[in-house]
N, C-alpha and C positions, 0 to 999 in steps of 0.2 A: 503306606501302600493304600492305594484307593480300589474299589471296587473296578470289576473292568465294566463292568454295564451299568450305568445310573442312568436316572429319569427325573427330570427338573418339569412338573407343570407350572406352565406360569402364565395365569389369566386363559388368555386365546392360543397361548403358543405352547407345544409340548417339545421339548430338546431331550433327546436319546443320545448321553453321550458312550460311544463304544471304545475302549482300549483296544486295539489288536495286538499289542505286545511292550513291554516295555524294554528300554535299552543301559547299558552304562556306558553315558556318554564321555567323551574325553574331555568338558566343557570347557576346563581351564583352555585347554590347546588351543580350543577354538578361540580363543577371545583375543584378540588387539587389545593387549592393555602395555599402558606404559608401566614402567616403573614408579613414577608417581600414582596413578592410579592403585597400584597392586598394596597401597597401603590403603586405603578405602576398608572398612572393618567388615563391610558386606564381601569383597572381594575375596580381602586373606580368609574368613571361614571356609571359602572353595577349594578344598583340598580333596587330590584325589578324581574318579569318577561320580558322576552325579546318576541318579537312577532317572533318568526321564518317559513319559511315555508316549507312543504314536496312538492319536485317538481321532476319531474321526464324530460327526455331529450330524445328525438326522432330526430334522424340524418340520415339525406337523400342525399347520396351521388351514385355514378354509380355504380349501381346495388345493391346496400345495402340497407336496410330500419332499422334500428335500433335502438333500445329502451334500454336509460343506467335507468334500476330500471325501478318497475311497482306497485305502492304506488295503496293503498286507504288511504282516510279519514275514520278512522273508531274509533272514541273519542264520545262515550253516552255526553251528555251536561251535566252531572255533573262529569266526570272526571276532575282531578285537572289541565290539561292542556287544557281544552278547553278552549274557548274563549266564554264570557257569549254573549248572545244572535246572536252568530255569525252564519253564514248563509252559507256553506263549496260550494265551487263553482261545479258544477255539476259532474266531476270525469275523469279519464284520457279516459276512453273511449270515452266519449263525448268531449273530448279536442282533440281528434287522429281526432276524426270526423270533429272538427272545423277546423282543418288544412289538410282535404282532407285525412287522412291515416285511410285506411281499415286496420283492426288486421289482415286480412288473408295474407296482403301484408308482415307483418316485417318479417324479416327473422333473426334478434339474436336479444337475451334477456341481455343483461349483469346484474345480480344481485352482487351488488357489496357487499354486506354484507348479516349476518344473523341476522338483526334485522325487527325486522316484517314490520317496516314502509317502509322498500327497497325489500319486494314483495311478499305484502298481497293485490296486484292488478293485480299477475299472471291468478289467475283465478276467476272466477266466480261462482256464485249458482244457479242452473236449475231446478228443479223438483226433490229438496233434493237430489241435488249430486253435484260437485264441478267439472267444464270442466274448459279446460286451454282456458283462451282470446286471444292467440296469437300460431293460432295450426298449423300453417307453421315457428316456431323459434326454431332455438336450443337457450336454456334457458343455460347461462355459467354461475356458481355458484362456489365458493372456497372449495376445497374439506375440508381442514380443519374448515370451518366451517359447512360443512354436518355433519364433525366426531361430532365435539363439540353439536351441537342439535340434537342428537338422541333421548335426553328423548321425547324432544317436540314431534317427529315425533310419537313416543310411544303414546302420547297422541291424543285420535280419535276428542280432544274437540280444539286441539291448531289450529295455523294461520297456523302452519308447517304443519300439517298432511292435512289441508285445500288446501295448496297450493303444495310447495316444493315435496310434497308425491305422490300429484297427477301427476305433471312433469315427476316426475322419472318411475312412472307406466305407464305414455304416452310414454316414449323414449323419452322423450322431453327434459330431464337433461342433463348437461354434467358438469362434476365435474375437476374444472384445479388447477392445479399442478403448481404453477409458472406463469413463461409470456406465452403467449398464443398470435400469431399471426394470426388473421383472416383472413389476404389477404386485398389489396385495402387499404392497408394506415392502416387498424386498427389495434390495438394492444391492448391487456389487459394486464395489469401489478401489480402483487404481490404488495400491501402495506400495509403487515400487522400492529398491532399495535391497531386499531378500533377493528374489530377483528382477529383472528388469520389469517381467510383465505380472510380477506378486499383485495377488488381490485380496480385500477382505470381503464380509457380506454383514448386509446391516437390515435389520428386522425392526419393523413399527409396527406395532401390535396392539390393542386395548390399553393404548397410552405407556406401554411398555418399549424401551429399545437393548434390543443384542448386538452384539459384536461378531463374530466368528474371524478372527484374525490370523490364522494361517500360522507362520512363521516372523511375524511380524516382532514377537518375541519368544526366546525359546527359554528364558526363564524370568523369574519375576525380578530379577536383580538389572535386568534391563530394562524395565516399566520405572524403575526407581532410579537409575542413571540410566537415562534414556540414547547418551551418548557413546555408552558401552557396545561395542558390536562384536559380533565373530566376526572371523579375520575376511571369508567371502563379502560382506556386504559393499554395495557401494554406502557409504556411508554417510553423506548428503542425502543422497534421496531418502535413504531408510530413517533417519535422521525427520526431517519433513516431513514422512510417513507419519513417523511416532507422535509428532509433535500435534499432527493435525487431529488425532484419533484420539490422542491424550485429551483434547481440549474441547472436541465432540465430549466424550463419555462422560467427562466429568460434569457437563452441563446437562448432558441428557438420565444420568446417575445407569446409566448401562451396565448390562450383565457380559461380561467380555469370557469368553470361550477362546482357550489354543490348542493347539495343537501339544505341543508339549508340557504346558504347564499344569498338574494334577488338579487344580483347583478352578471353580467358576469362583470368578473375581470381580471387583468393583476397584475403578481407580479413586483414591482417595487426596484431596487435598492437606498438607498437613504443614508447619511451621519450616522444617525439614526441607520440603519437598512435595510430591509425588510417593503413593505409594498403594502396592496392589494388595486388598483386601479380599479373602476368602470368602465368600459367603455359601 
């Protein structure tokens, strides 16, 4: 178990990563594995539920305040993923707090997917209404997966129509097309595959590069067989994803951030293979 609030300074750039909760995920289920695959010695050790966590990434560099995903824990204690008697650590607001960062301060949102657990902690609930938590940020969201979740939005009862809906009624949305350059080293970049309009975000800093990868993989046994997916992916595209970000980082010796995997990591070249290094 890792802490839920750590602080990585590094050079120019300060990275707050926050847990909002962790889950027990089903992962075997999720995976597309053949039968040949499931003898793989990394594979057969996956027995069972895997403990993973939703963590979200707050980057503080000159003049930026930035937020990659904006999670809640939001699992009733008899969903099949929660964790029995588990105790979900206070939430990303009060994590911004513990590391000094006022919401009014950020100034970009990066949602890298459209899955509810990468930003159903955009906004919050007042006196039966929904206001956005970070109301000085442009929210940057993949337009193709705006297209793809309209039913949700449709619905006045979903996470979408909760959040994402309210964004877009504030001016707060900004829906991108591809790579997207912020200025100041940031960059956001298309990797579809997760979902159609999945993106990561990449940091150049005092000769330093990050990653913040989303979903791109949800454990490290995917960075290692890169071919291995849950059963949602398109799998070419995610495929192309991994391969192009594999072959950045390792040239650039990048610090890679996810969403689910407990550890900041380095991809490593080895005889082997590929493979993700804790650091």
């Amino acid at each position: 178990m890792v802490e839920d609030i750590r602080t990585f300074p590094l050079d120019a750039v300060t990275v707050t990563v926050i847990n909002v909760g962790d889950l027990q995920a089903p992962y075997t289920d999720w995976l597309s594995v053949s039968p040949d695959d499931r003898s793989i010695p990394d594979i057969a050790k996956l027995v069972g539920r895997v403990r993973m966590p939703i963590q979200c990434f707050h980057v503080a560099l000159s003049g930026t305040s930035l937020l990659v995903d904006a999670s809640s824990y939001d699992f009733p204690r008899d969903h099949p993923w929660a964790i029995p008697h588990y105790q979900p650590p206070p939430g990303l607001l009060a994590g911004l707090a513990q590391a000094n960062v006022h919401p009014n301060e950020i100034t970009h949102v990066v949602i890298t997917h459209g899955h509810f657990d990468h930003y159903n902690g955009t906004t919050r609930r007042a006196h039966d209404r929904y206001t956005p938590c970070f109301p000085n940020a442009r929210h940057h969201f993949g337009r193709a997966d705006w297209d793809e979740i309209q039913p949700e939005l449709q619905d006045p009862n979903s996470d979408a129509s909760h959040t994402l809906a309210v964004l877009q009624r504030e001016g707060l949305l900004e829906l991108a097309v591809g790579n997207l350059d912020l200025g100041g080293g940031i960059q956001i970049i298309a990797a579809p595959g997760e979902t159609p309009g999945h993106q990561i975000v990449r940091i150049h800093s005092a000769g330093q590069t990050l990653y913040f990868l989303g979903d791109l993989y949800h454990h490290t046994i995917e960075v290692e067989h890169p071919a291995l997916m849950v059963q949602w992916n398109d799998v070419e595209a995610n495929y192309r994803s991994r391969q192009a970000l594999a072959e950045a980082a390792l040239h650039e010796q990048a610090f890679l951030f996810a969403t689910h995997i407990p550890t900041v990591g380095r991809i490593l070249q080895t005889d082997a293979g590929i493979r993700w290094e804790a650091v």
